[in-house]
N, C-alpha and C positions, 0 to 999 in steps of 0.2 A: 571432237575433231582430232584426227589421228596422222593428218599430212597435211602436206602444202604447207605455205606461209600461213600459220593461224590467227583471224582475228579474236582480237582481247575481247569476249562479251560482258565484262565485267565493267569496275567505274574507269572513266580514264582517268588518272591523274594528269592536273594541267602543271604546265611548263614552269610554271610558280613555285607549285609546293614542289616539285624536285630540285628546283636549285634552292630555294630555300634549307630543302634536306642538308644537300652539299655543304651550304655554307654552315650551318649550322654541326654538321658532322666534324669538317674541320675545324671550325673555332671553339668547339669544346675540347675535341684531342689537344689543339696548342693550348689550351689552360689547364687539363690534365698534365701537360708537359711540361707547363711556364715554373714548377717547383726544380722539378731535373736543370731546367737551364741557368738558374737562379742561385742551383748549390755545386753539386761535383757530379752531376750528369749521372751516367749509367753507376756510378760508381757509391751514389749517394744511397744511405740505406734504405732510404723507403720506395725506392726504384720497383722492389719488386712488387709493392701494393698499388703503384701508381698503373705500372704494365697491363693488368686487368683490369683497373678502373678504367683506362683509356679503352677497354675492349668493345666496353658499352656505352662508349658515348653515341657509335651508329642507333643503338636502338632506344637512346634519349635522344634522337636527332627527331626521330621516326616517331614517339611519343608527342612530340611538342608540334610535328606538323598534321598529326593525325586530329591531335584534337584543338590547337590555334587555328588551323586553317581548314580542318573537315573536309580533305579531299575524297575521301571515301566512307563512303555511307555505314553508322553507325554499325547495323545487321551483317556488313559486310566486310569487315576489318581483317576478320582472321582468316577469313577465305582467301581474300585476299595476299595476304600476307604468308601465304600457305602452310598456317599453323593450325586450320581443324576447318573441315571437321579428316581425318585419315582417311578418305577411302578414294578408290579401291587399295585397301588396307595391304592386298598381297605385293599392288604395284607399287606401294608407297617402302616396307618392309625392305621389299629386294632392292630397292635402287640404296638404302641405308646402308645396305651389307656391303653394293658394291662400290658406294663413297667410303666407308671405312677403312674394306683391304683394299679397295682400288690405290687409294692415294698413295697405302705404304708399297705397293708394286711399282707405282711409278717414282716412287721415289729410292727406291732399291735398285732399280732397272739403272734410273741416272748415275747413281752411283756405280755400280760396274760400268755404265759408259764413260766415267769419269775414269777406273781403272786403266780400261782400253785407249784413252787418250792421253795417258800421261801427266794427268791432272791432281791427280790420287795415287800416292804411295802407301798400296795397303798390306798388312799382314792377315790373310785371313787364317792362320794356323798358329803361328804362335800367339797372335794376339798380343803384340811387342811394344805398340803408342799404350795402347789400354791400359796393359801392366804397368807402366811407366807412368802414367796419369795416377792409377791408384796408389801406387809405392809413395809416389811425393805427396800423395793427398794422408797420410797412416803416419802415427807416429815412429822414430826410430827404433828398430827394433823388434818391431810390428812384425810378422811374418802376412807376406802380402797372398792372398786367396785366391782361389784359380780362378784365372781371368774367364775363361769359359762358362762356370756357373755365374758369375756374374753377368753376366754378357747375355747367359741364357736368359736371367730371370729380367733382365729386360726385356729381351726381345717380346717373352711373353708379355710383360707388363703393358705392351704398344699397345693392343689394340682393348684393352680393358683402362687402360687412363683417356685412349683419346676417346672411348664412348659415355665417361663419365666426367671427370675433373676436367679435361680438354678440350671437352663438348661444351658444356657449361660456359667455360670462356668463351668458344666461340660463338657461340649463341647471338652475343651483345654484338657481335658484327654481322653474322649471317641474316641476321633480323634485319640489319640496315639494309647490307650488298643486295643479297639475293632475296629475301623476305619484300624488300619497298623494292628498291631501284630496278631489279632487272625487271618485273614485270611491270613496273610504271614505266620504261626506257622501250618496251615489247611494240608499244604504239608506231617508234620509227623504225620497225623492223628486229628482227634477232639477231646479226649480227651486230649491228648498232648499239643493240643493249648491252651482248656481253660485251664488246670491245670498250664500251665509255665505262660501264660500270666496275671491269677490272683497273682500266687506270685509271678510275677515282679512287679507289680501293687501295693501289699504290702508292698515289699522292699523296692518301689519309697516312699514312706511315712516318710519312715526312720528320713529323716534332722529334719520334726516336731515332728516324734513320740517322737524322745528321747529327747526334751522338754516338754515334759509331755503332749502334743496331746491327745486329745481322750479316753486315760486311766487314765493317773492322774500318766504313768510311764516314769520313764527316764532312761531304762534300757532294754535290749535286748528282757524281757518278752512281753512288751508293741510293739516292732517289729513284734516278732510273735505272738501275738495276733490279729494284724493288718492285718499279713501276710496271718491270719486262715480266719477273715470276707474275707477278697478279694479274698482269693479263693473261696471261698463259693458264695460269692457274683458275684467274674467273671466268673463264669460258669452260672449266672443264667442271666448276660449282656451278658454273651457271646451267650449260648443261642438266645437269643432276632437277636442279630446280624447274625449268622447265618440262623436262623427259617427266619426272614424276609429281607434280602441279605442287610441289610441297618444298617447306624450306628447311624438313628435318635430313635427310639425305644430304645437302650442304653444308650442313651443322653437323654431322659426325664425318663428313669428308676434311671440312677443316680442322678439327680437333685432332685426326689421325696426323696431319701434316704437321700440327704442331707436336705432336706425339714424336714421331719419327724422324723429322729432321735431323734428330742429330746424331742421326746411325754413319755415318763417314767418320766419325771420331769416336766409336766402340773397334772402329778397323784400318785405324789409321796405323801405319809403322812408325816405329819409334825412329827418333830424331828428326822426322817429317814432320812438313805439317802441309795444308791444304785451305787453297783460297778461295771462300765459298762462292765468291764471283762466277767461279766455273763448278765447281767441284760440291754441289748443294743442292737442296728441292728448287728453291731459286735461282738459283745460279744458271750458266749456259747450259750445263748439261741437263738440269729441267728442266729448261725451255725445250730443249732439242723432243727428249722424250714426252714431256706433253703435247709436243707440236702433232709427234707422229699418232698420238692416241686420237687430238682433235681429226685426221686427217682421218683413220679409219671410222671414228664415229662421224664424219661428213660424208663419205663413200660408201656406207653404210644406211644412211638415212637417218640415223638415229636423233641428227639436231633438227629435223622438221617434224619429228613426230611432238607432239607437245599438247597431254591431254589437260584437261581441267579435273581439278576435283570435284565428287560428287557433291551434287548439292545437300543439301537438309530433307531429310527422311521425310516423307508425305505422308498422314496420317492417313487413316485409311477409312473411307467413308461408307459408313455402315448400308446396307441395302433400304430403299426406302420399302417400307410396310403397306 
């Protein structure tokens, strides 16, 4: 099925096991968190090993309702879940390539709209915040390195960590979001899916947001702000997982995001600084430029087209004799 509003011919999941998901997705992130809130928050040292553990509480959410409650039939899990069988292997390939640089394009793009709006004070020639970042991070005396090779060897570094170290983390969320939920949420329609499923996705942020995650807040703004990128952003994973029935294209779309993000501060000018509220993949000025990607893929067709993955190879039956 290649148009229209698609029906799901697979299992439906009932109304049960996805909020059970939910609740289950969030009550583990808040006990992955309950240590952070307990010691010195973001600041506490095992912050960084807790960060990733909370990644994959979505897809121990998805675990526990898969097999406590069996809403989708044994034979049919990873199909469903649009983790195999690959094919068509070319359609599944390209939509990978175009979640990986797609993401870092729109999130480049935001950032020069952050330039044009006065949001961002950048140095893109001398490289003046960056230098200034690295001098105070080097001991005295240090002679500090040309901000430009360094600078390079990130940039290249983006799209090689977010399809491996990046991808991996996101994995334990993509499994959740777009793997369970969009296609179990697909029943009350596709904008329905992606729209509930991105601000479930933001709400799940919550335990870190309101340690000052991301925005620098620890208060309900910094929630929905979170809550604003993720939906913006899971309609445009979501997307990805629809358009190519698979949930690997979503899983290297997010790893890139988190790869990349924090290219505003490789070009930020020195004695500036910038408020990722606006100035961020998250922030307004990513919502603006996702908005405008969602509108030409609407105008375009591309959110109605939504195939399925090929089934299981048919063996092939011999001629009778």
């Amino acid at each position: 099925m290649t148009s229209g509003e698609p029906r799901d011919t697979r299992t439906v999941v009932p109304l049960q096991a996805i909020v059970a998901f939910i609740l289950l997705a969030f009550g583990l992130a808040w006990l992955v968190a309950l240590p952070l809130w307990l010691g010195d928050g973001l600041a506490a040292p095992f912050a960084g090993l807790l960060l990733p553990v909370m990644m994959y509480t979505p897809a121990l959410a998805v675990l526990i309702v898969l097999f406590a409650m069996r809403p989708i039939p044994k034979g049919q899990r990873l199909r469903f879940l649009g983790m195999w069988p690959l094919r068509p292997a070319k359609q599944v390939i390209w939509l990978c390539v175009i979640g990986l640089f797609g993401s870092v394009a729109v999130i480049v793009a935001a950032m020069f709209l952050s330039v044009a709006l006065g949001w961002l004070s950048a140095d893109f020639v001398g490289l003046s915040g960056f230098q200034q970042q690295v001098a105070a991070s080097l001991p005295p005396g240090v002679p500090v390195p040309s901000p430009w090779l360094l600078v390079a060897v990130q940039l290249v570094m983006i799209p090689i960590t977010a399809a491996t170290i990046n991808a991996v983390a996101a994995f334990g969320e993509e499994l959740g979001w777009r793997g369970f939920l969009v296609p179990a949420l697909r029943r009350y329609g596709t904008w329905p899916a992606l729209l509930i499923s991105g601000a479930v996705w933001g709400l799940w942020h919550a335990p870190v947001i309101l340690l000052g995650y991301n925005f620098g807040r620890t208060d309900i703004i910094g929630v929905l702000l979170m809550t604003g990128g993720c939906i913006v952003w899971g309609v445009l994973l979501g997307w990805l997982r629809l358009r190519s029935a698979s949930v690997w294209p979503a899983v290297f779309a997010h790893g890139a995001i988190n790869a990349s993000a924090g290219l505003p501060l490789l070009f930020v000018a020195a004695g500036s600084s910038f408020d990722p509220a606006l100035a961020s993949a998250l922030g307004i000025s990513g919502w603006i430029v996702g908005a405008v990607v969602i509108v030409v893929l609407l105008l375009t067709g591309q959110i109605r087209r939504q195939p399925e993955l090929a089934g299981p190879r048919r063996a092939l039956t011999p001629p009778a004799s």
